[in-house]
FIMIFI-951639 format. One line per 3 residues: number of its first residue (from 1); for each residue x, y, z of N, C-alpha, C, O. Coordinates in steps of 0.05 Angstrom, whole numbers, plus 5000, padded with zeros to 4 digits. Example, Ala and Ser with C-alpha at 12.3 -4.5 7.8 and 13.67 -1.06 7.14 Angstrom:
// FIMIFI-951639
1> 5264,4886,5156,5246,4910,5156,5264,4934,5156,5285,4934,5169 | 5257,4955,5142,5273,4979,5143,5258,5001,5157,5268,5023,5161
END
This chain:
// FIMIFI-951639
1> 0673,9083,2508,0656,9067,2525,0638,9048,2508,0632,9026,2515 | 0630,9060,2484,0613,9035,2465,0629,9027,2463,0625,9010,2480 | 0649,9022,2455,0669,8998,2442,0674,8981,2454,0675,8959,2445
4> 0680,8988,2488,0690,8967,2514,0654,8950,2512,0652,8926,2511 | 0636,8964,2513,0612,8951,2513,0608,8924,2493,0598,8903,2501 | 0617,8929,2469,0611,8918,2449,0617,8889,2461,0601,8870,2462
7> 0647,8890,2470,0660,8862,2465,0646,8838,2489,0650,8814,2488 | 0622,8856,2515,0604,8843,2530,0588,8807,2520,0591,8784,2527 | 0569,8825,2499,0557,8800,2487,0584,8777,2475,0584,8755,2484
10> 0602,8783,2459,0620,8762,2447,0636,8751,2467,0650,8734,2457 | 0641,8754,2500,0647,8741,2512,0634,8724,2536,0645,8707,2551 | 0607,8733,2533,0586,8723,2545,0589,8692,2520,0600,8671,2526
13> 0580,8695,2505,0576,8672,2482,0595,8654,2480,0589,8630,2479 | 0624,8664,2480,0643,8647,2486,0642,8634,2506,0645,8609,2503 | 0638,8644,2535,0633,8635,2560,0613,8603,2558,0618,8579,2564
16> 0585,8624,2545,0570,8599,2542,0570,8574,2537,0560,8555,2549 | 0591,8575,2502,0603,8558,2484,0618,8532,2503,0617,8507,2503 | 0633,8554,2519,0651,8537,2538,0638,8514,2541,0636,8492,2530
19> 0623,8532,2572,0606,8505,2580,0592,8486,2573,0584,8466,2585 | 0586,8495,2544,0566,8478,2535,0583,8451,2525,0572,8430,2521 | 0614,8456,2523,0627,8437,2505,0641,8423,2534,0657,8404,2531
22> 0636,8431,2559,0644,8421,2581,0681,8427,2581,0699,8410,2579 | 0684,8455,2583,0711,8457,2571,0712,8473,2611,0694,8485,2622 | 0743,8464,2621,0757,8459,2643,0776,8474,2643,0796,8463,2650
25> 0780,8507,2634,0806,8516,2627,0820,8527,2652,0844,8526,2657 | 0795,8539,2668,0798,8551,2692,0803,8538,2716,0813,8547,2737 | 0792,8508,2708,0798,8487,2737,0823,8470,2729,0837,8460,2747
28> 0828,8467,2702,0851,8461,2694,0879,8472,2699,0901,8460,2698 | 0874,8495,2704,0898,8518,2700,0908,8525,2735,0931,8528,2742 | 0878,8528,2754,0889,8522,2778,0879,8502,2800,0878,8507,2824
31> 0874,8481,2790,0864,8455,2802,0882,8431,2798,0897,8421,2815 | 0879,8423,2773,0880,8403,2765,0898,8404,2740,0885,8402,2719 | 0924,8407,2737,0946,8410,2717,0936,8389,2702,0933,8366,2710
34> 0932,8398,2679,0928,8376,2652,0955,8365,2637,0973,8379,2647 | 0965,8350,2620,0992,8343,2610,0981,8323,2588,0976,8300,2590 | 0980,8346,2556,0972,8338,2528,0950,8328,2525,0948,8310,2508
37> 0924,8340,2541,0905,8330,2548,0894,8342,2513,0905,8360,2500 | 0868,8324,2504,0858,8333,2485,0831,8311,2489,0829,8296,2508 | 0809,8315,2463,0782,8297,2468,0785,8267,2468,0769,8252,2479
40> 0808,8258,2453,0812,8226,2466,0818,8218,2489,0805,8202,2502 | 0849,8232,2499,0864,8229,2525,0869,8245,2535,0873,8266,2523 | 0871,8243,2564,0889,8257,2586,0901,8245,2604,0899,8221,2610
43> 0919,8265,2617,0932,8258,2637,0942,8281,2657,0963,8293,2652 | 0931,8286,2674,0926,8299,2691,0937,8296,2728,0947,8275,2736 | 0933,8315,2741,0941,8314,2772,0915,8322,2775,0901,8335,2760
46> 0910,8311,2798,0887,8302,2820,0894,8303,2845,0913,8291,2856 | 0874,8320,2855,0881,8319,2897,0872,8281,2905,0857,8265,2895 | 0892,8280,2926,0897,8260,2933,0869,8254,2945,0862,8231,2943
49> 0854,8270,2955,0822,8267,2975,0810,8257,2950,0800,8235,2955 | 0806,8265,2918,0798,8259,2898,0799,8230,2893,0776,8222,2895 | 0814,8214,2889,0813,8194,2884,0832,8164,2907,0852,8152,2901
52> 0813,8161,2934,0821,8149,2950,0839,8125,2943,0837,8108,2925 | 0860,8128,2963,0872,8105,2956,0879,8088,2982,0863,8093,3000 | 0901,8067,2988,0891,8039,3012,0908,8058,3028,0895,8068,3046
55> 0932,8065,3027,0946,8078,3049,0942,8111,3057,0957,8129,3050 | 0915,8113,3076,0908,8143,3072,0928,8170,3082,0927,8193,3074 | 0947,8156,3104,0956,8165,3120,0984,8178,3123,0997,8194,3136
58> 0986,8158,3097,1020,8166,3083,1016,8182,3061,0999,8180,3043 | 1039,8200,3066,1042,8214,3044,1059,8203,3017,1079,8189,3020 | 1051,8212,2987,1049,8195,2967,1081,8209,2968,1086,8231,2978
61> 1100,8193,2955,1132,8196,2944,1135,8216,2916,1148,8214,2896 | 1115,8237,2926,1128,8248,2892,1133,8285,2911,1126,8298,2932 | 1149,8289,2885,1159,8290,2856,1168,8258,2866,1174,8245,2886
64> 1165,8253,2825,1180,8223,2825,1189,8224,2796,1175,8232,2778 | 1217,8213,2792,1232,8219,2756,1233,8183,2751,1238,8163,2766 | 1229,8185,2734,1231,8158,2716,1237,8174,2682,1229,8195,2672
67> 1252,8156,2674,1264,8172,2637,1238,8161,2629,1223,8145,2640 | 1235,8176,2604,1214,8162,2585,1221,8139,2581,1204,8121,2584 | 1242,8135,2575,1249,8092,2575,1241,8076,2596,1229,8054,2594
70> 1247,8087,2614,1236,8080,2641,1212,8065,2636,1206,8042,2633 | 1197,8093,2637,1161,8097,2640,1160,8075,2620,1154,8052,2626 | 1167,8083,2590,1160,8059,2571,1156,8030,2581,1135,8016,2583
73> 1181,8026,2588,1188,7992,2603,1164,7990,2621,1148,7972,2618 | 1160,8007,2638,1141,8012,2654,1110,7994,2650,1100,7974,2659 | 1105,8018,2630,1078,8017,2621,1075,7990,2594,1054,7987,2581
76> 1097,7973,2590,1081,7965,2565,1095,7929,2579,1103,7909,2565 | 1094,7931,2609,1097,7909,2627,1063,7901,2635,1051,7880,2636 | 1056,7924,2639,1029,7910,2653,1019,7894,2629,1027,7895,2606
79> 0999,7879,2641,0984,7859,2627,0951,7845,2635,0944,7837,2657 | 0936,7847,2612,0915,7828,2627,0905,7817,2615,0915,7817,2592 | 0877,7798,2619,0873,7774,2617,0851,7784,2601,0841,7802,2614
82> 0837,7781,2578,0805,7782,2567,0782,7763,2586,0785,7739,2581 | 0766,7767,2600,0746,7749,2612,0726,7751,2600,0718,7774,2596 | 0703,7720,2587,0681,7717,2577,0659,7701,2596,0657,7680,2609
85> 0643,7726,2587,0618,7706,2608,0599,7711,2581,0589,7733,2576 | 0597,7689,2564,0567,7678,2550,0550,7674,2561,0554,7675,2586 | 0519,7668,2552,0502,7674,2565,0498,7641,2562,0487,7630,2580
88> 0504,7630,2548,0500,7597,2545,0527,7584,2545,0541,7584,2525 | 0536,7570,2573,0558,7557,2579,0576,7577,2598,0568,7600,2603 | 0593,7572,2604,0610,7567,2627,0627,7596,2623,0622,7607,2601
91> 0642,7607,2635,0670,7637,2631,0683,7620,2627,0680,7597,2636 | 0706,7631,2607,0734,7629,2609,0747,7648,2600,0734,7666,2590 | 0772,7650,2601,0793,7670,2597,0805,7667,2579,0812,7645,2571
94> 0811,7696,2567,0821,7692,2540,0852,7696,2541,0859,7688,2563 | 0873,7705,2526,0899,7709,2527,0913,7732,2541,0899,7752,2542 | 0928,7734,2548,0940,7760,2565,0956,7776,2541,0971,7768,2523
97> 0946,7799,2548,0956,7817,2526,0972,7841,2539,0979,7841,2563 | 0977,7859,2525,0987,7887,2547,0966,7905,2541,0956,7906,2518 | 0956,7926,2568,0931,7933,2570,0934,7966,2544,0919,7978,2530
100> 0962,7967,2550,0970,7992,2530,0976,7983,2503,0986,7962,2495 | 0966,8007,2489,0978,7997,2457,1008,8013,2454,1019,8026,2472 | 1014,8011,2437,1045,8023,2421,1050,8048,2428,1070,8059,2437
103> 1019,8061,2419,1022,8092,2412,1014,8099,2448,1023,8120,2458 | 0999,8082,2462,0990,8102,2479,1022,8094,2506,1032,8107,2524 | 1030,8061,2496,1058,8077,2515,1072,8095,2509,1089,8095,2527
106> 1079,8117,2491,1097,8132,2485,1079,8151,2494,1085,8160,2516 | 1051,8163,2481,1043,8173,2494,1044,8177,2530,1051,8198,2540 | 1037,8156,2543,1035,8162,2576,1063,8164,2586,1069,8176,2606
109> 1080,8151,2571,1112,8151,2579,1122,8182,2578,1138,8190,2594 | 1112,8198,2560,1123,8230,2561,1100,8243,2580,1107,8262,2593 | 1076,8235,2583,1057,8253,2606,1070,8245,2630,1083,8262,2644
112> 1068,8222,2636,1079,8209,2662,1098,8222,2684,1098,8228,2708 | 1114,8221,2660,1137,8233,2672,1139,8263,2678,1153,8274,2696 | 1121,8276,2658,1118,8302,2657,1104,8310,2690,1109,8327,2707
115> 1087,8291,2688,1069,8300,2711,1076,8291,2737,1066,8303,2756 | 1097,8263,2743,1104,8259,2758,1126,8281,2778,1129,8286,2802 | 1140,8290,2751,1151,8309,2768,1149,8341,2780,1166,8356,2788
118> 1123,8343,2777,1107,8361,2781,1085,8360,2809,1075,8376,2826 | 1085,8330,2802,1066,8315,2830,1075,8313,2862,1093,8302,2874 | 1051,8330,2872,1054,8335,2902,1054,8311,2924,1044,8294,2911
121> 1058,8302,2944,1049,8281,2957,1029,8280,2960,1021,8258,2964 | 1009,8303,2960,0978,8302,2962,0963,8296,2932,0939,8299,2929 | 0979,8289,2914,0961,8293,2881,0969,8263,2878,0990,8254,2887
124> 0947,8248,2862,0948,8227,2845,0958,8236,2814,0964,8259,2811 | 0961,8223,2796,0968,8219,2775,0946,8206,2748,0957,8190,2732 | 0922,8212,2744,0899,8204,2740,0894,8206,2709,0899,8230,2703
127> 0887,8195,2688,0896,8183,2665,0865,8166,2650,0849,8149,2657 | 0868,8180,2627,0835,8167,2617,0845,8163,2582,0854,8184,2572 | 0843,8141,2567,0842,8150,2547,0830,8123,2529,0832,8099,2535
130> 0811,8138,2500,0795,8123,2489,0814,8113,2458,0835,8122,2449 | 0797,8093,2448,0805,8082,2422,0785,8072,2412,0764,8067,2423 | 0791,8068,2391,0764,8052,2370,0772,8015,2367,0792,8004,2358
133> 0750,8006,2377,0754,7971,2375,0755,7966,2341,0754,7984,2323 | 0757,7947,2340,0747,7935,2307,0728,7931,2300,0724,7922,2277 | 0707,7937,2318,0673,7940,2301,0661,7961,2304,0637,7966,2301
136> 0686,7983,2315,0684,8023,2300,0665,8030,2333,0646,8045,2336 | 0679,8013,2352,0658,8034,2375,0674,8035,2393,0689,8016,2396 | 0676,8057,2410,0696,8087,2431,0701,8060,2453,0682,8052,2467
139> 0725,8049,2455,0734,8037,2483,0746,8058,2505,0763,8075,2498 | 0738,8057,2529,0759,8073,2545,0774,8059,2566,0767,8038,2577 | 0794,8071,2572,0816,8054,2589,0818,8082,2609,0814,8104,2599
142> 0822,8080,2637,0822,8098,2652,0833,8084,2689,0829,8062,2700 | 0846,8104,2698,0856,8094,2728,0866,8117,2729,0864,8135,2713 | 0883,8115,2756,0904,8132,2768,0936,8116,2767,0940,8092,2764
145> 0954,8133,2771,0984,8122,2785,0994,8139,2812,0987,8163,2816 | 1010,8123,2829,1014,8136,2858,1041,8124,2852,1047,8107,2834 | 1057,8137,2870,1077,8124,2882,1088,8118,2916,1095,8139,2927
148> 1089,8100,2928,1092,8097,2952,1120,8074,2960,1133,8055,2952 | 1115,8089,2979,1142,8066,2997,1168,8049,2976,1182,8030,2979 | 1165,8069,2954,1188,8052,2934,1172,8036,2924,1182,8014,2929
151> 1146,8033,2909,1134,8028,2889,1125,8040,2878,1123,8062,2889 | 1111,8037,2845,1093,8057,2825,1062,8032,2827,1063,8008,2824 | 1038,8048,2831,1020,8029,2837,0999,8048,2811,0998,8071,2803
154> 0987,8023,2807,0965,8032,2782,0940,8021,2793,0939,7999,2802 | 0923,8037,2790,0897,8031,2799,0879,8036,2769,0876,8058,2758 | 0873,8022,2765,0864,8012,2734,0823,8006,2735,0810,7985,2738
157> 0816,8027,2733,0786,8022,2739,0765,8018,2720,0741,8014,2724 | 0783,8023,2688,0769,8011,2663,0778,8006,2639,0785,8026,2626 | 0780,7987,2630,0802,7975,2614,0784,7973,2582,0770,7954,2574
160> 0787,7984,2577,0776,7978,2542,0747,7976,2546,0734,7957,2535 | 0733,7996,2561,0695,7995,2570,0693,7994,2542,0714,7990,2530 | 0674,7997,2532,0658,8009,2511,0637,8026,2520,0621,8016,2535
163> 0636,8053,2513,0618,8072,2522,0596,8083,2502,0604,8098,2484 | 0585,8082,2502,0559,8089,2486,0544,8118,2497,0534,8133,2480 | 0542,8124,2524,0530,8145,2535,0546,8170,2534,0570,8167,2534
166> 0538,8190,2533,0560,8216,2533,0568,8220,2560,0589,8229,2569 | 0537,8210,2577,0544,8220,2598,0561,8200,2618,0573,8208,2638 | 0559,8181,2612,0589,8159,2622,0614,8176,2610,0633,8182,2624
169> 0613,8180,2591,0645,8183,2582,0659,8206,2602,0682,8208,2612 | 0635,8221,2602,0643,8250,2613,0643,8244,2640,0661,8254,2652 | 0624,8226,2657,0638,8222,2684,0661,8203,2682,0669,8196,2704
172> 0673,8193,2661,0707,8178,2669,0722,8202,2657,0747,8201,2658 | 0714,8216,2650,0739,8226,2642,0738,8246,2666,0760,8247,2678 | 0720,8263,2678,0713,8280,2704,0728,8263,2726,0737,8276,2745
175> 0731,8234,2727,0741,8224,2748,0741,8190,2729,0726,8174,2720 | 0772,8196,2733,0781,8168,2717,0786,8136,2727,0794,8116,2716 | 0778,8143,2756,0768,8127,2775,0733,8113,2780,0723,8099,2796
178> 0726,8125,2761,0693,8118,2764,0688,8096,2746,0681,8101,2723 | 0691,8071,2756,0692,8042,2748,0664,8041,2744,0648,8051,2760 | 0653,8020,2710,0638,8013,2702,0642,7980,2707,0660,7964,2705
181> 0611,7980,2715,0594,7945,2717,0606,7940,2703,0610,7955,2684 | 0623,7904,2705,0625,7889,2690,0647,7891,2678,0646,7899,2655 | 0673,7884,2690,0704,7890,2684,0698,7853,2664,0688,7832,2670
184> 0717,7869,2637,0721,7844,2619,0741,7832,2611,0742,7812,2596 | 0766,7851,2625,0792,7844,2625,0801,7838,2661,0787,7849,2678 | 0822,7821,2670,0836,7817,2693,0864,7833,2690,0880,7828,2673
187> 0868,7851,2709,0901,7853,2712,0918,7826,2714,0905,7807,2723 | 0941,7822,2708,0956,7794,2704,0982,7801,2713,0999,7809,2698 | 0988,7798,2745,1020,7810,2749,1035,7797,2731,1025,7779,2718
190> 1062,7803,2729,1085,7799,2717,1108,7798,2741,1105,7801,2765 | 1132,7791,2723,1156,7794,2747,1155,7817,2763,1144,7836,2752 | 1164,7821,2786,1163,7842,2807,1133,7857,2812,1128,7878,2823
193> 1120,7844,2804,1087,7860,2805,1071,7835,2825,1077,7812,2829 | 1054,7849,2834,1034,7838,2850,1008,7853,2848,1007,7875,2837 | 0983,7838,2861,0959,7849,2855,0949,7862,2882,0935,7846,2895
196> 0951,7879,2892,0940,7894,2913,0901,7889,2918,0886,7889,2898 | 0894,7887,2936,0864,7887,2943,0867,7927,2951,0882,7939,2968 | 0848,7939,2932,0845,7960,2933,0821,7965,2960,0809,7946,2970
199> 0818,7992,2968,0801,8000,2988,0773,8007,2970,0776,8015,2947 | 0748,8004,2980,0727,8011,2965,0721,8045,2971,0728,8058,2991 | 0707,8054,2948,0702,8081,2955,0678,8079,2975,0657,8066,2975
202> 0685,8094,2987,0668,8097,3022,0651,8119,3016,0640,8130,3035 | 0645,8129,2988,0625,8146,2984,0602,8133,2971,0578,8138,2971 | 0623,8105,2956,0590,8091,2946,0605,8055,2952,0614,8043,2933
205> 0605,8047,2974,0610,8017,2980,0606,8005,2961,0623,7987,2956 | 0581,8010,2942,0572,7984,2926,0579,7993,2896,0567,7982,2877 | 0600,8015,2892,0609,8007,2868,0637,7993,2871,0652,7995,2890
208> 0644,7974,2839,0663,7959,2842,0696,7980,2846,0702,8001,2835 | 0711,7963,2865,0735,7979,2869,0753,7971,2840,0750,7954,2823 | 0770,7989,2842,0792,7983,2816,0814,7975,2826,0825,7981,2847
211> 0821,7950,2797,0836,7935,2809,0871,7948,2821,0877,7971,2814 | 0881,7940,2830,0905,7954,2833,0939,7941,2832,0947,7924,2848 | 0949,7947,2817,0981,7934,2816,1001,7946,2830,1002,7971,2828
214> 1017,7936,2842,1040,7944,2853,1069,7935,2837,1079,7912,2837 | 1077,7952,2828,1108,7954,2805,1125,7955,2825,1120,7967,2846 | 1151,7939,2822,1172,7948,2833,1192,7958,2810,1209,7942,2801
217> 1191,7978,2802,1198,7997,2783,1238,7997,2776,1252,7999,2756 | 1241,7993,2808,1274,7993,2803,1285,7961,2796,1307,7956,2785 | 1271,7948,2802,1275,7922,2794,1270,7908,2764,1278,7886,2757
220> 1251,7929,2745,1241,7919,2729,1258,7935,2699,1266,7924,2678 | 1261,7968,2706,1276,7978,2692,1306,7986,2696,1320,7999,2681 | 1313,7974,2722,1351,7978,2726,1348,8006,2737,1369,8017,2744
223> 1331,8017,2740,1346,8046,2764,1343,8046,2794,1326,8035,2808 | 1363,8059,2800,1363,8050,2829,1356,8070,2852,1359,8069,2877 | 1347,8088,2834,1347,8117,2847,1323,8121,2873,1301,8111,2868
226> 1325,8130,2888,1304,8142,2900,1275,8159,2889,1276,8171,2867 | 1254,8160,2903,1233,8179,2888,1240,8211,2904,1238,8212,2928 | 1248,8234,2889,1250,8256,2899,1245,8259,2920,1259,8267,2939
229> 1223,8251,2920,1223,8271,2955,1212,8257,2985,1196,8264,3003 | 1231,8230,2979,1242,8213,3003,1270,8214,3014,1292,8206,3006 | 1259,8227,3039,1280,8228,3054,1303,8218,3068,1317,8230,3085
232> 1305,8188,3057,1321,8170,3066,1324,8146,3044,1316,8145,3020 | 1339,8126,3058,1355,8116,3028,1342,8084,3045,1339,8081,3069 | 1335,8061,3021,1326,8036,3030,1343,8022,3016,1356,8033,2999
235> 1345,7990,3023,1361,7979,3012,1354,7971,2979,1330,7967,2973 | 1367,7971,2968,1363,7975,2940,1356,7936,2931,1367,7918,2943 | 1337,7931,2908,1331,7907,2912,1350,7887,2895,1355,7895,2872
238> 1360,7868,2901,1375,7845,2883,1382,7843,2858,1369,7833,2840 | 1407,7853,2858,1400,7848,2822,1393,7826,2809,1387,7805,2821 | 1391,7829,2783,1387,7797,2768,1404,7788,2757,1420,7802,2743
241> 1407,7765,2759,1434,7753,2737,1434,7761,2718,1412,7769,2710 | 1456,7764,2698,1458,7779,2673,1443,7762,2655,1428,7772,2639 | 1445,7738,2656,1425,7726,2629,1403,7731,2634,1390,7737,2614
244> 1387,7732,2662,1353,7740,2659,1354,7773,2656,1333,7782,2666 | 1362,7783,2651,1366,7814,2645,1371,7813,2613,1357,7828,2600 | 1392,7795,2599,1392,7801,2567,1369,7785,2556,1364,7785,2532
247> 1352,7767,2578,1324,7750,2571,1306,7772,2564,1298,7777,2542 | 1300,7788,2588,1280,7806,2592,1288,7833,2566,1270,7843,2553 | 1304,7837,2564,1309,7863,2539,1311,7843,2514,1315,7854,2493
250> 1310,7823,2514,1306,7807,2492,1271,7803,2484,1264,7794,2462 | 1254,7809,2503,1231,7799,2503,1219,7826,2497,1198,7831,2486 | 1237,7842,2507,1220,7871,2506,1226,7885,2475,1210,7902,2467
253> 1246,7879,2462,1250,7880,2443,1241,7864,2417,1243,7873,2394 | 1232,7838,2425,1212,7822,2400,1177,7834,2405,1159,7833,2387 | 1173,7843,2429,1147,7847,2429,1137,7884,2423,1116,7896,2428
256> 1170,7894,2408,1166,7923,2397,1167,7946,2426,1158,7969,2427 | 1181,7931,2447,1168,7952,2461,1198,7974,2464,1197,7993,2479 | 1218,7969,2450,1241,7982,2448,1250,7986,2419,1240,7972,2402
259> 1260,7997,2416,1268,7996,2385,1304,7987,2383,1322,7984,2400 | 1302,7984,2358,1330,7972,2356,1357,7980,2365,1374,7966,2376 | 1357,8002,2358,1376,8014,2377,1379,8015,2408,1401,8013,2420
262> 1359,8017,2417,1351,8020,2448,1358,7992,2456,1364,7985,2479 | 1356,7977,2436,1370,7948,2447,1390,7936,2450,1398,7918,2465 | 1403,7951,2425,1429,7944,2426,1447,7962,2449,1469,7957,2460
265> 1432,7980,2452,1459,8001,2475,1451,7994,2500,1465,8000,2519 | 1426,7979,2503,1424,7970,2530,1435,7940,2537,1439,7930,2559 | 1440,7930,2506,1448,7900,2518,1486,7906,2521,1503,7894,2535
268> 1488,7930,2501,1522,7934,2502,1525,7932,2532,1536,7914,2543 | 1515,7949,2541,1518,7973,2574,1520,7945,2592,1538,7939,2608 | 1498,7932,2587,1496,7901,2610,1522,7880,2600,1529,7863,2615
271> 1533,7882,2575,1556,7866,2575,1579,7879,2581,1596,7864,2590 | 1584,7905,2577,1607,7920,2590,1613,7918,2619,1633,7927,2628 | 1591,7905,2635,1594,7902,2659,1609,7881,2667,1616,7880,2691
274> 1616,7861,2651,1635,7835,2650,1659,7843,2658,1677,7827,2659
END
């Protein structure tokens, strides 16, 4: 009986430690499935009541499979705009860039998928992750992904913040939907994308909503498949002529987002179709 006693205090302390480091093992484990989560990034499932989205009423299309190539193509399509507001003279906009870097599409391209196919129609897909700018201070990028009616939609609520407070960081990463004053980037559709007007959170009207994209996913990466767990089949969308198809894997391939091989067996595959 001393012995079972002993080990009291050393797990009380651990306990403590926990919380003190804001550590989630227990809400993680049956809440909120984490996927390679660590102190930079995560990527995680979220109840659908958690992070509101425009169509309340429908249920979200997952499980949903996309390959990591997929997801890649996916994720290193979006794009946005830098916006400047000086305090002397006029805004303008700076160049459109892709909102992901190298490492974090490969990164979200293996969570993504991990978690998509794990994802309930009631769970979002909710995603936070930080980097260092070039003058050495914590940017964070943070939203959700859904899938509906045969699209993948990103709701993107902070794009490269700069965070300085602990206690900001820790409410985006607690909810990766909790948009900071003063967005400095624009989402910028691309082919098959459009910009959705998101719903505001009806718990606080007057914070800013995040912005939201709508992917047409089969159109952009060539699969034609259904999302798991739709029960019926829609008409599948138009293909593209073969030269804007060896354009687009031509573009995706100077801008690193494929590697060389991945290029060549995808441009083989689209000329074997001749």
């Amino acid at each position: 009986m001393a012995n079972r006693g002993v080990r009291w205090p050393g797990a009380i302390a651990c306990l403590v430690a926990c919380m003190a480091l804001g550590c989630s093992t227990v809400r993680s484990a049956h809440e909120d499935p984490c996927f390679s989560c660590d102190d930079q990034r995560l990527v995680r499932l979220v109840p659908r009541a958690t992070l509101a989205s425009n169509a309340q009423g429908r249920p979200f299309q997952h499980p949903f499979d996309l390959t990591q190539a997929e997801w890649e193509t996916t994720l290193g399509s979006v794009m946005v705009r830098s916006v400047h507001s000086p305090l002397l003279g006029p805004s303008y906009q700076g160049t459109t860039e892709p909102v992901f870097s190298e490492e974090e599409v490969r990164y979200l391209g293996v969570s993504l998928r991990h978690a998509f196919q794990q994802a309930t129609a009631q769970q979002q897909v909710a995603f936070a992750l930080a980097r260092v700018s070039d003058a050495g201070m914590e940017q964070l990028t943070s939203g959700a992904w859904f899938v509906e009616a045969g699209r993948i939609y990103l709701r993107l609520a902070n794009c490269r913040v700069t965070v300085t407070m602990p206690s900001i960081r820790k409410q985006i990463r607690i909810n990766p939907l909790f948009a900071q004053a003063g967005a400095f980037y624009d989402l910028v559709p691309g082919e098959r994308q459009a910009l959705v007007t998101p719903a505001r959170d009806s718990g606080n009207p007057f914070r800013p909503a995040p912005a939201e994209l709508e992917i047409n996913y089969r159109g952009m990466t060539g699969q034609v498949q259904e999302p798991a767990s739709s029960g019926h089949t829609s008409p599948s969308a138009p293909a593209r002529p073969l030269e804007e198809q060896l354009g687009l894997l031509k573009r995706l391939h100077e801008q690193g987002l494929i590697t060389e091989e991945e290029y060549r067996a995808k441009k083989q595959q689209l000329l074997d179709r001749l």
